[in-house]
N, C-alpha and C positions, 0 to 999 in steps of 0.2 A: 674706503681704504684702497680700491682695487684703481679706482679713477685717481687719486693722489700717486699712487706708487706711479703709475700710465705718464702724469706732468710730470713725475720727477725724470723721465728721460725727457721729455720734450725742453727742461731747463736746464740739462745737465749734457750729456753726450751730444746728444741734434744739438742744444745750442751754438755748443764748441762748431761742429761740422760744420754748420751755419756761418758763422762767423769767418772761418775759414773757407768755405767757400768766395765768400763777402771778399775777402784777401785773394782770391787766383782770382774773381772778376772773368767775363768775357762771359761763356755758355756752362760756365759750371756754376757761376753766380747766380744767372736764371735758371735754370735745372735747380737749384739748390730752395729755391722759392716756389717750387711746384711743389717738390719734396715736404716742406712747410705745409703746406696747405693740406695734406694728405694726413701726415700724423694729426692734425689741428680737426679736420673731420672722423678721423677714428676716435680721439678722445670728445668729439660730441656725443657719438656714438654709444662710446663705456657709458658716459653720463649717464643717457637715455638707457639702456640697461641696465645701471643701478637704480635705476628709482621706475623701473616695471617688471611687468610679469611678459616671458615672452609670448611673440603674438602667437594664433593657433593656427596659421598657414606660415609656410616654407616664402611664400611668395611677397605675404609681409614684411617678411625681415631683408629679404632682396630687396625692395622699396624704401626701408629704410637704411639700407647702405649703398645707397645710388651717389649720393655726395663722396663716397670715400671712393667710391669704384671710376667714378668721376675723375677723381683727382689722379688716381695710381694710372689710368689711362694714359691722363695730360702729361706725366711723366714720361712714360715710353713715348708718345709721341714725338715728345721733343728729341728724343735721341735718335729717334728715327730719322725726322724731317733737318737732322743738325750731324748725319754720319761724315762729312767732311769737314768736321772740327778738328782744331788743332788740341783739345782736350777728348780725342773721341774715348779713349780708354777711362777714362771719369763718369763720362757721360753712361756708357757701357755697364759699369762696376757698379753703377748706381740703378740705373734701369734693367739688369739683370734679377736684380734683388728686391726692387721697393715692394712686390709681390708678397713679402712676408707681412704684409699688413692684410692681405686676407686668409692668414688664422683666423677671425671671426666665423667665416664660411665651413670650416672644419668641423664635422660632427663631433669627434672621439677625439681626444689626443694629438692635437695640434702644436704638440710644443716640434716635432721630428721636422712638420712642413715646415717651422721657422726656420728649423738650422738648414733646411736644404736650400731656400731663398737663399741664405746668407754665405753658401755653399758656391752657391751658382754667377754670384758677383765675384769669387776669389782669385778665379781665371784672371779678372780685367785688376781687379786691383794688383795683382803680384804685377801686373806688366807696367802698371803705375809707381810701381816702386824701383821696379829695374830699371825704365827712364830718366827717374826722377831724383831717388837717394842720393846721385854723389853731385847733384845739378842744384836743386831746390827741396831743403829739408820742409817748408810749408805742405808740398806735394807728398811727404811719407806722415806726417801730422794731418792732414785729411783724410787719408786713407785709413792711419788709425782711429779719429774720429768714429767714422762710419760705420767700421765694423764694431767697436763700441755700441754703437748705439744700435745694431743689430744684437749684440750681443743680451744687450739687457733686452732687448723685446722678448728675446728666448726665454732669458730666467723672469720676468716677468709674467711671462703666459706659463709659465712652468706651475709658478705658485700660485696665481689667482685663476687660470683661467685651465687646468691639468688637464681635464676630460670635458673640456670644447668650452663655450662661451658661457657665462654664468649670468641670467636674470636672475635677478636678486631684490626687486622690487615689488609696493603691492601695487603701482598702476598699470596704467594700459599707455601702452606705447604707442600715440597717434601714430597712421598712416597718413602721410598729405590726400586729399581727394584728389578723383581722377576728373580730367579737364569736364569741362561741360560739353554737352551732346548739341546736337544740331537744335532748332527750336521748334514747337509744337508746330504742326500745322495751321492754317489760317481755318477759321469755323465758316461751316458750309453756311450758303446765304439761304433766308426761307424761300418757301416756294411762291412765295407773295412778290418777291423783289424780283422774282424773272419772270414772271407770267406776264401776258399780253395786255396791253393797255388798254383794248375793245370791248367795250361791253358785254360779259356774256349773257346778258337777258335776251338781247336780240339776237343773237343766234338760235339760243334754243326757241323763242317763237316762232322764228321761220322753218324752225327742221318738226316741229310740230302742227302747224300752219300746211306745208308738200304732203305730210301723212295723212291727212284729214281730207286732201283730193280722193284717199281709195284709189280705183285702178289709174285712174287718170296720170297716177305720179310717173305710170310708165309711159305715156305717151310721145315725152321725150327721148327715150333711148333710142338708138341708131340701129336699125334692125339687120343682123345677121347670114348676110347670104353663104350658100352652101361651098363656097369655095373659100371663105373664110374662118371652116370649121376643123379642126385638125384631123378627125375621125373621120371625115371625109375629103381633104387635099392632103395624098402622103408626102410631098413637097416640104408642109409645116412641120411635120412628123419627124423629119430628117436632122433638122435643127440646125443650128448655125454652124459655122466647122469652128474647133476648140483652138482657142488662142495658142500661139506661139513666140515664145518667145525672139527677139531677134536677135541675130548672129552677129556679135562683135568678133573681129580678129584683131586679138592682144600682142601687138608684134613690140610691149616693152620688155625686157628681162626685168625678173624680180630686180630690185633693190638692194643689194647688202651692206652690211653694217659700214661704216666709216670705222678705217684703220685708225687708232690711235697713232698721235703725230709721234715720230721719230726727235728724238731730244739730238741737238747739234753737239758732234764730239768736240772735243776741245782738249788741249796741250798747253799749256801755261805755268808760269811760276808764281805765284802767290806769298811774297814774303823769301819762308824758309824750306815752300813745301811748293812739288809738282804737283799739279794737278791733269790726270789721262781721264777720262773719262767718255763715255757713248760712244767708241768704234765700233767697229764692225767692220770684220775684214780685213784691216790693215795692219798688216804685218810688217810695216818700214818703221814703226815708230822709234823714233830714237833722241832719248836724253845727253847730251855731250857737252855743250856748251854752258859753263856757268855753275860748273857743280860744284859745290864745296860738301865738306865733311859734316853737318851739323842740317845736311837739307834730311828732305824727307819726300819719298815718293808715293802718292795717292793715287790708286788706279780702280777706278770703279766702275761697275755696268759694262763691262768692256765685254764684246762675243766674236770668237775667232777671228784673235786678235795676236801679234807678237810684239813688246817693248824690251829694247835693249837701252839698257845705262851703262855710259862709260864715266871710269872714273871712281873712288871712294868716298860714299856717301852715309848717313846714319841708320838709314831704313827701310824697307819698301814696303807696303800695305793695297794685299788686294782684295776688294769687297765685292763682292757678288760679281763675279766673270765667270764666264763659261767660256771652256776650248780655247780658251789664252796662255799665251807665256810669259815668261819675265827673262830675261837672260842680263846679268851684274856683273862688275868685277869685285868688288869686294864693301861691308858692310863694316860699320862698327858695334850696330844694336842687333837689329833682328830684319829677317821677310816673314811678314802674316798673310796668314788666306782665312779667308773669313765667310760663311754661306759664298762656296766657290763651285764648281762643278766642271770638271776634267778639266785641271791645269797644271802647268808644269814652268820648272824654276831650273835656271841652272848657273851655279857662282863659278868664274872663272878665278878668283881669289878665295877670302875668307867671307866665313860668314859665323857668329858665333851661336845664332840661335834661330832654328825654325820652328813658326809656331802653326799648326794647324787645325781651325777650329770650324764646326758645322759644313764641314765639305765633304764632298763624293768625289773623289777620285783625285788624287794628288803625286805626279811626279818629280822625283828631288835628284837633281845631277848635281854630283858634289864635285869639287877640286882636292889635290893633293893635300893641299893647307888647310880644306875644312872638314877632314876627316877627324875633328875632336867637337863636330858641331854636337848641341843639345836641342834634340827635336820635339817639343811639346804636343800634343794631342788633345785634345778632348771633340766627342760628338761625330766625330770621321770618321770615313771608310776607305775602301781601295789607297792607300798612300802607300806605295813604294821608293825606297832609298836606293839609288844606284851610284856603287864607290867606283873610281874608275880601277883598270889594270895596268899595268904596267905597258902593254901594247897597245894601249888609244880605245881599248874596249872597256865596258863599264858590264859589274857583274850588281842584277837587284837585288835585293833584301824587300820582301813584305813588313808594312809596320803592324803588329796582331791588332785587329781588333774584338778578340775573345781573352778573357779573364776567368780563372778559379778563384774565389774567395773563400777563406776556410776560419775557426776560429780556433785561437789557444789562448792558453791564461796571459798573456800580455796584448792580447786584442785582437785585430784582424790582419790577415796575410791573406797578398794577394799574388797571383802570377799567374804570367801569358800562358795563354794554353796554343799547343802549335796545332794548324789543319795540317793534318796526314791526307786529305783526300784528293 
């Protein structure tokens, strides 16, 4: 029952998703087939736990969800090794979330990790629907898809799976074996196959044969004079002088590691989208030429760095910079900063939406016209808002990152809590 309910999303909601993906094509087509493969090994997985007993180590059932942990990898990877798509908010919304397929791993009550999976992609889908809604309605049908199909995983683990994963079977749930070991040693050879090819009969008659002389057998030794004896020449007594080692002079310096090669920056236009990327230092960059309304600017890896755009353009998007700038005249969509650390933006027009996510330290100089911006947040810290004055100066505002939550009969309430200190 629990494995039929499990295919009825993978036929019903992932389908849909699926198939819509199939329709936007490019890197959400392929993201969307890794996707596949992942629900397709969790429902082997239900299988094989409905029809056993679960196994009696923690480390077997890690074992047996190596296929799915497998697959949920391949997933993030791709959006990882694909942040300069022109679907990067798909790619995002998707690999933020596909995580809710390990409720399996949940001891107790796993239905809460699903909805928080499904939590944690909403960020990227809303920003897919504000690009997308009045552009391309397949782009807000995939997004409802998706969370669909999240959605039913929740009430699905809700009802069959409440208080953690349910075996429910009477076998035993193979573990794969683990590779083979190196191979036995070779067997030692008798003591027949290396002993000497010479007769020993004749030897031992001749050591028998010298013994049967009596004293005579001494007649051969080489007699010992008195300066040849140690107790009487203290010379032998002295002994040899004791080895030393010889003295190299090491005139190499250790060796140190090889720097990792420097990636070559690069400024280009691609289609509809800038591409800035791997500076370092350079503060002259500047976009002017060739900008239309519907471009879009990518600025990534960039370290104490400044880019100015001239001009009205759709957006600009910065990933992972440190101690860089942006400086714009004016936006139709949005400026995102994205695992950023100490940077700063300033619109000399409009701008209607700033978004800032998993960054340390963000400053926002606004213009006259964009004091009705909407500044999104999540995962950040130090961001300051500075509106300017009337006399060319700019007064900051802190954006809080402290929260009180409290509860009453209509749910939860929340609000900034101010630092006094």
């Amino acid at each position: 029952m629990s494995v039929a309910a499990f295919n009825d999303i993978l036929q019903g909601s992932l389908s849909q998703y699926l198939q819509l993906s199939a329709k936007l094509g490019g890197d959400v087509a392929t993201h969307a087939k890794l996707v596949e493969k992942a629900f397709q090994a969790q429902s082997q997985f239900l299988t094989l736990a409905s029809q056993s007993k679960a196994p009696s180590s923690q480390s077997d059932i890690m074992k047996l969800l190596e296929p799915t942990s497998a697959q949920i990898i391949a997933v993030i990877d791709f959006y990882e090794k694909n942040r300069g798509s022109p679907y990067f908010n798909h790619l995002n919304a998707v690999s933020a979330s596909i995580s809710a397929l390990s409720w399996v791993t949940v001891a107790s009550v796993p239905v809460p990790y699903v909805k928080e999976m499904k939590d944690a992609g909403q960020f990227y889908t809303n920003r897919v629907l504000k690009d997308w809604k009045e552009k391309n309605e397949t782009h807000v049908d995939w997004v409802k898809s998706w969370i669909q199909t999240l959605t039913e995983l929740q009430q699905f683990v809700k009802q069959y799976h409440t208080t953690g994963l349910v075996w429910s079977g009477q076998g035993t749930a193979t573990v794969p074996p683990p590779p083979p070991g190196l191979p036995p040693p070779p067997p030692l050879l008798p003591v027949g196959d290396v002993a000497p090819s010479v007769d020993g009969s004749l030897d031992r008659s001749a050591l028998f044969k010298d013994i049967n002389k009596g004293e005579a057998v001494t007649s051969t030794l080489k007699h010992v004079t008195p300066d040849m004896q140690t107790h009487k020449n203290a010379a032998l007594r002295a002994g040899p002088a004791p080895f030393k080692a010889p003295v190299v002079s090491n005139t190499h310096r250790p060796v140190s590691a090889p720097k990792p090669a420097e990636k070559t920056p690069t400024l280009y236009k691609d289609g509809k989208k800038w591409i800035v990327e791997h500076h370092q230092g350079n503060h002259s960059l500047v976009i002017e030429d060739n900008v239309e309304m519907n471009n879009v600017v990518y600025m990534f890896n960039c370290r104490d760095s400044t880019l100015t755009v001239k001009g009205k353009l759709n957006s600009v998007f910065l990933d992972s910079c440190r101690k860089s700038s942006i400086v714009f005249d004016s936006l139709v969509s949005s400026v995102e900063f994205v695992n950023c650390q100490s940077v700063q933006m300033q619109v000399l027009g409009k701008v209607p939406t700033i978004s800032v996510d998993k960054t340390d330290g963000c400053q926002m100089y606004l213009s006259q016209e964009s004091l009705d911006v909407e500044i999104i947040s999540s995962k950040s810290s130090e961001m300051n808002v500075l509106v300017p004055k009337g006399n060319g100066d700019f007064v900051e505002f802190p954006i809080p990152e402290q929260f009180k939550t409290t509860v009453n009969p209509k749910g939860l309430v929340t609000v900034a809590v101010e630092n006094n200190g």
